[in-house]
N, C-alpha and C positions, 0 to 999 in steps of 0.2 A: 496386392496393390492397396486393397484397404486397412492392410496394418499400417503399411508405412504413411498412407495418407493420415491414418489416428495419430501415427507418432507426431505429424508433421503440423498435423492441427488445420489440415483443410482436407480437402475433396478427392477423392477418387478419379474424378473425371478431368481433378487439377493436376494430379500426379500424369495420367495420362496423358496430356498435352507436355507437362513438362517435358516426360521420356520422350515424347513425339519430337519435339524442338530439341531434345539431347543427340538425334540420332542424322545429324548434319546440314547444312545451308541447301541442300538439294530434298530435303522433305519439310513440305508446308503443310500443317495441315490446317484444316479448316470447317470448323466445330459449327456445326447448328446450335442456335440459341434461340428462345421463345419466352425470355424474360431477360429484363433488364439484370436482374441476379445474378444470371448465369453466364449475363454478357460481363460483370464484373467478375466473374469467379475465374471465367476465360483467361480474363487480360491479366490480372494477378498471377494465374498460372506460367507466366515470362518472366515471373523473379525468384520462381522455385529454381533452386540448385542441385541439380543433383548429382552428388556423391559419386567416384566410381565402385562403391559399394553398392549402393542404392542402385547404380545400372544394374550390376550383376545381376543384384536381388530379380527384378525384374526382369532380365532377359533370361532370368531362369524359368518364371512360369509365362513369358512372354517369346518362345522359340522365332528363330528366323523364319518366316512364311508363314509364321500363322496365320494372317490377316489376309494371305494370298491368294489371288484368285479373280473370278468375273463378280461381280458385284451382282450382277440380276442371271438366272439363268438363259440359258441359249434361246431364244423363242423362234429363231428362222425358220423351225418348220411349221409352225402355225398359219393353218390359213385363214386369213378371214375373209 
């Protein structure tokens, strides 16, 4: 991801949202930001194009289900 961001001449985390916004009108994602910077790096990341190369590239080290899963582990047997 960060070659192609070098090639691209922005961000890592811009490519990332781009392929995010590549992968259909039924996935939004939605990026924390903690500086206005970031908040402009975000919004620019909606005029990257990318290439059906540029997917491949990426869904090569980017498998289906990688991301999947529970977000926080199970904590229901915890008692407090």
């Amino acid at each position: 991801m960060r070659s192609l961001a070098a090639e691209r001449g922005v961000t890592a985390g811009q490519i990332a949202l781009a392929w995010l916004l590549a992968q259909g009108d039924d996935v939004v994602p939605i990026p924390g930001t903690k500086r206005r910077t970031y908040l402009a790096q975000n919004l620019a990341s909606t005029e990257i194009s990318l290439a059906p190369e540029d997917l491949a590239r990426l869904d090569a080290v980017l498998p289906v289900g990688i991301a999947a899963g529970d977000r926080s582990p199970d904590m229901s047997s915890v008692h407090r």
